[in-house]
C-alpha positions in Angstrom: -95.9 -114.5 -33.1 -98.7 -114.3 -35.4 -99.4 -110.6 -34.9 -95.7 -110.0 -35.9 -96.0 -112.2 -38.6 -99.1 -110.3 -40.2 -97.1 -106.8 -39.6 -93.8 -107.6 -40.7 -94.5 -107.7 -44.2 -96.1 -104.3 -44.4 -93.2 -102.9 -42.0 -90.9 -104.1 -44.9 -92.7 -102.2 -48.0 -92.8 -99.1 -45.5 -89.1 -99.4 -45.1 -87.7 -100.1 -48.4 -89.7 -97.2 -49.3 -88.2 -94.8 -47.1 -84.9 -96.1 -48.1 -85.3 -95.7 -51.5 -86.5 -92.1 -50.5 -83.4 -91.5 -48.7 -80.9 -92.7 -50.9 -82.9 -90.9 -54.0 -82.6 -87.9 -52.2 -78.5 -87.7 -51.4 -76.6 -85.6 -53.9 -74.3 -87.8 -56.2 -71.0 -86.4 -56.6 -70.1 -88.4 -59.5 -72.8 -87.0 -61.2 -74.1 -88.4 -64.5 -70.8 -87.8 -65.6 -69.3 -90.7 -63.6 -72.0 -93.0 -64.1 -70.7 -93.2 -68.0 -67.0 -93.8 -66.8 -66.2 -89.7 -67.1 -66.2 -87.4 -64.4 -64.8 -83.3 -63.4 -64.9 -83.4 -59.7 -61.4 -82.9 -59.8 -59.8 -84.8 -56.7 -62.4 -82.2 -54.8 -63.4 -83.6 -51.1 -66.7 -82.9 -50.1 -67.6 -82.7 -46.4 -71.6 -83.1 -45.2 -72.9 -80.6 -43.5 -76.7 -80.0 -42.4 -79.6 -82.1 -43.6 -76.9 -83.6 -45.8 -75.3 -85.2 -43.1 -78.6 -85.9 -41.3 -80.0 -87.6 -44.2 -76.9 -90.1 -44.4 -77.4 -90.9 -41.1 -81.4 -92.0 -41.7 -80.1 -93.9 -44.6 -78.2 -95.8 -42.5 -80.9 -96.6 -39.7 -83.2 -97.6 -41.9 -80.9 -99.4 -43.6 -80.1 -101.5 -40.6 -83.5 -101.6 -39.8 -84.7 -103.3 -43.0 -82.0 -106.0 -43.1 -83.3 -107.0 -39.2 -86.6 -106.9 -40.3 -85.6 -109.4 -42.9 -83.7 -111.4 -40.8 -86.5 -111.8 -38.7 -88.9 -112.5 -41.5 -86.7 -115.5 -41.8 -86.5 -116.6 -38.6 -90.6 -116.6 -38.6 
């Protein structure tokens, strides 16, 4: 336990890292536009394709794989 313990923490930086890599890297379709309550996508739908799609996908594993690291960081 004490060897997980000492690894965890550093497991968790590397993770929240890599998720804030992930999710900085995904196109916004709002835009900044719809961060200020405007907006022109126009009722457009947008389908992922490619490393678009694979991206979303790592975002969700590591994702998962930070909130059952921290869930285990409580349970130590």
């Amino acid at each position: 336990m004490s060897l997980i313990a000492k690894i965890l923490p550093w497991l968790q930086v590397i993770l929240s890292v890599l998720l804030v890599i992930s999710i900085l890297l995904q196109r916004s379709a709002a835009g900044v536009g719809g961060a200020l309550g405007g907006g022109d996508s126009g009722g457009m739908h947008h389908t992922k394709r490619g490393f678009e799609k694979i991206l979303f996908y790592i975002t969700i594993v590591i994702a998962i794989l930070f909130a059952l690291s921290a869930f285990v960081a409580i349970l130590i």
